[in-house]
N, C-alpha and C positions, 0 to 999 in steps of 0.2 A: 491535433496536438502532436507536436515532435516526439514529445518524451513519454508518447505510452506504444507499445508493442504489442500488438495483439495475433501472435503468431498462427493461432486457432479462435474460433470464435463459436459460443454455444456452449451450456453445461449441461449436465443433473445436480435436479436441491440434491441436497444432504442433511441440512439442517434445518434448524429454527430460522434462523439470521437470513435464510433463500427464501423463506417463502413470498415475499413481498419484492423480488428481484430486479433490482433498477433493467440490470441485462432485457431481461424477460420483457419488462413492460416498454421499454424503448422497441425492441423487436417487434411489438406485437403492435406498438404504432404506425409501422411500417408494414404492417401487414406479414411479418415474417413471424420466427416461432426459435424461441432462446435455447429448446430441447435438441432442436439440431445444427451437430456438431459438424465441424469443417475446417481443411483446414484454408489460412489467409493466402491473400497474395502478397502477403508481406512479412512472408516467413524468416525472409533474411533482412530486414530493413537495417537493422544498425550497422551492417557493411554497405549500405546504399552511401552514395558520394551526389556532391552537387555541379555544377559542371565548369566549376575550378577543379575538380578533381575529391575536395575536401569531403568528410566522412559528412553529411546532414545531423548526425549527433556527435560533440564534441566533445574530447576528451573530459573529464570531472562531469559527465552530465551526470544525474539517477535517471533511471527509464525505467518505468512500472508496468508489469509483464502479465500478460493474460488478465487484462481489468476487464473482459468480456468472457472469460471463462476463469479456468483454473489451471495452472500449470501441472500440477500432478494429478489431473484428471487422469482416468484408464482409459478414455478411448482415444486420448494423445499419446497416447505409449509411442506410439510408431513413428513419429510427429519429434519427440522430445530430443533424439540425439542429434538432430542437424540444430536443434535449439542451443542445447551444451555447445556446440561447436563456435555457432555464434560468439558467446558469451563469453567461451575462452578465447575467442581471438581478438574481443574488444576487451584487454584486460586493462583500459584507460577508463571503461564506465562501470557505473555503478548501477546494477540491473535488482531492481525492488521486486522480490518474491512473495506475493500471498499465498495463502492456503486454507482451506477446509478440511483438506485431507496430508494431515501429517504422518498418521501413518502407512502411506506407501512411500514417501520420500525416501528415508534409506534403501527400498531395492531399485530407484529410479533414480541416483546420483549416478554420473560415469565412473568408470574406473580411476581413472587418475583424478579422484578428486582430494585424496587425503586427507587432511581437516579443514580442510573448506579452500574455497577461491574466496581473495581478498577481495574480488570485484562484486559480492553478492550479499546481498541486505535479505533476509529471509526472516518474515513474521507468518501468524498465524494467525487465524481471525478468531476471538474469545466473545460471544454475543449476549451470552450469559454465560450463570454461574457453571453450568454443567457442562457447558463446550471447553469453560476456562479450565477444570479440573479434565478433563478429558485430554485434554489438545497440551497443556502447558509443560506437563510432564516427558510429553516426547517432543517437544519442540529442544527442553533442556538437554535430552540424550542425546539431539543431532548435532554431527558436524559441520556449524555452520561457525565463523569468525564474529558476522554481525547478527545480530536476532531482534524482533523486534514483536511488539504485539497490537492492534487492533479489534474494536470493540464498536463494529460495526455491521450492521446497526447495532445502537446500543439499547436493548430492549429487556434487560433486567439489572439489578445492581450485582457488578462483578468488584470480585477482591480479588487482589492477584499478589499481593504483598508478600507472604511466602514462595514466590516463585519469581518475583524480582529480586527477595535478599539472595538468590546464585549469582549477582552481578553479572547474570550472563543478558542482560535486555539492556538494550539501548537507547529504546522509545515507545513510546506507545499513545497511540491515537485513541479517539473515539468519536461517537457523531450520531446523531438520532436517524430517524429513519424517511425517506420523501419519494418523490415518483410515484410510483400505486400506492406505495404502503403509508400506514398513517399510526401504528403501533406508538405509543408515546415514548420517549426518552422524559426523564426524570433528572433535573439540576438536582437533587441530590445525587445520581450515582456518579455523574460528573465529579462532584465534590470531592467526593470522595475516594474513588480514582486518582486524582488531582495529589489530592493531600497521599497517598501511596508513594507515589513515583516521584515528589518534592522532599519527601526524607528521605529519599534516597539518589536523590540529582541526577532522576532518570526526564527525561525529554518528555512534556506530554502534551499532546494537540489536543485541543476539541473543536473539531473539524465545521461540525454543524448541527445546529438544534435539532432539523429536523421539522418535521410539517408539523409535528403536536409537539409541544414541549409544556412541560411543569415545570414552574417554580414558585416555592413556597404554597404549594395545593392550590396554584391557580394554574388553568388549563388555556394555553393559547395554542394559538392557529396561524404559522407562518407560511406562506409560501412562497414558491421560489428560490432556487439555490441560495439567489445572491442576498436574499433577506436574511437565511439561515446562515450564511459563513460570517456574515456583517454581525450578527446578535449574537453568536459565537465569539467572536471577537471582543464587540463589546463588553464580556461576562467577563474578562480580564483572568481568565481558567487556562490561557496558553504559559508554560514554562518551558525556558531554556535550559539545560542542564549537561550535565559533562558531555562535552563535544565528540562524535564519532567519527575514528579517523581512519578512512580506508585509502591503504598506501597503493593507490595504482600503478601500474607500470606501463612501459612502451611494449612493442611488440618483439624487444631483444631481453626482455623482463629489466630493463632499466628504472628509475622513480622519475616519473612526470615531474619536472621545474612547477611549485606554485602559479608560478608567472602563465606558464603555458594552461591551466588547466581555464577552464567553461567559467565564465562568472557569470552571476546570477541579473536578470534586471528584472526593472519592476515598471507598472504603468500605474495609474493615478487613483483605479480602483482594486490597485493592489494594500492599499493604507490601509483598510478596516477588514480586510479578508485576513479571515480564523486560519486558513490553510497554507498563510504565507510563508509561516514556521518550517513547513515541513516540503515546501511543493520545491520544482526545476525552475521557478522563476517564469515570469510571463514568457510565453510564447509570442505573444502580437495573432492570435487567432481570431479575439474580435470577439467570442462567443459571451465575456462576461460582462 
């Protein structure tokens, strides 16, 4: 996939939401082992060019960062300032920040970060109620421009309503749980989620049922990504809501022309996929 960066690869759980870790059981099909960390060879890929010359990620892309570990992991410390470097030099993309650990991020921002780079989308992952009230409070204290939250897996009913009336969230996802784990997601906490973030015309995806899902106390059995984003979809739970707008710049800090920024496409079994809302547009990789 172009648009994910995986600069290090390997975590530590931390939480509920790790125990059943896509990471993990992919690795471990492979005969590998998700515990150990390292870093990529594709430390600097968003300055990678194609052999016109051209960057391989294109101005206005998002590019989601550390989807095989964590970006403010501690054993990437050493790891993370040639990352910042990156990201400040490609100040035309939009680089998508998860976390489980929000608080170290204020002593691991650079110095010259000030209230944030406009080029950086940074959520927090809320799995349940007790990460939501743990995590949501400093994610509000940090200086970041765009923020966002995730509630994935989604494996108890989270409320987040008082900590979206700060207007400071832009969207938030969620999604049941698949790969090893089989933890059920519940269409009520979707609902309900859903209805949070729509009175207040914040963005909400519901990414993917997941391998168990309930609705109405009935228990099914879905598998396969592409059954889950597809019944996702179907549940007609995706909203669009006030648009987020990140002013990119060229590398003299000028504004990118609309004209010139990434537009997005789409392929045929991109129509009923749940994550169309919120994804970089088909790639043409073939995997779905």
């Amino acid at each position: 996939m172009h648009d994910i960066w995986n600069p290090w690869h390997g975590c530590v759980k931390c939480s509920e939401g790790c125990e059943n870790c896509y990471m993990y059981y992919l690795d471990g099909m492979r005969g590998g082992n998700g515990a150990e960390i390292r870093r990529t060879s594709n430390a600097v890929y968003p300055l990678s060019r194609d052999r016109k010359g051209q960057f391989r990620i294109q101005s206005g892309e998002m590019v989601s960062v550390c989807m095989t570990s964590d970006f403010f992991l501690e054993q990437a410390d050493a790891w993370r300032g040639e990352a910042w470097d990156v990201i400040r030099r490609r100040s035309d993309v939009v680089f998508y920040l998860l976390t489980k650990r929000p608080q170290r991020v204020a002593a691991c921002l650079p110095e010259d970060w000030g209230d944030g780079w406009e080029n950086v989308f940074f959520n927090v992952t809320c799995e349940n109620q007790k990460r939501a009230e743990e995590r949501m409070p400093i994610l509000l204290d940090l200086p970041f421009r765009h923020k966002g939250v995730s509630c994935t897996p989604l494996i108890g009913p989270v409320r987040l309503g008082k900590y979206l009336d700060s207007g400071q969230i832009g969207r938030v996802v969620c999604g049941g749980e698949n790969y090893g784990g089989r933890r059920p997601c519940d269409f009520d906490w979707v609902r309900a989620l859903r209805e949070e973030c729509v009175s207040r015309e914040i963005t909400f995806c519901f990414l993917e049922t997941g391998t168990v899902f309930i609705s109405d106390g009935k228990r099914y059995t879905l598998n396969g990504k592409r059954t889950q984003t597809v019944q996702a979809f179907r549940s007609g739970m995706n909203y669009e809501g006030r648009p987020m707008r990140f002013y990119l710049t060229d590398n003299w800090g000028l504004p990118i022309p609309e004209e010139d920024l990434y537009k997005k496409r789409y392929c045929k079994n991109c129509e009923e996929c749940a994550m169309k809302l919120v994804c970089n547009g088909c790639s043409g990789c073939g995997k779905c």
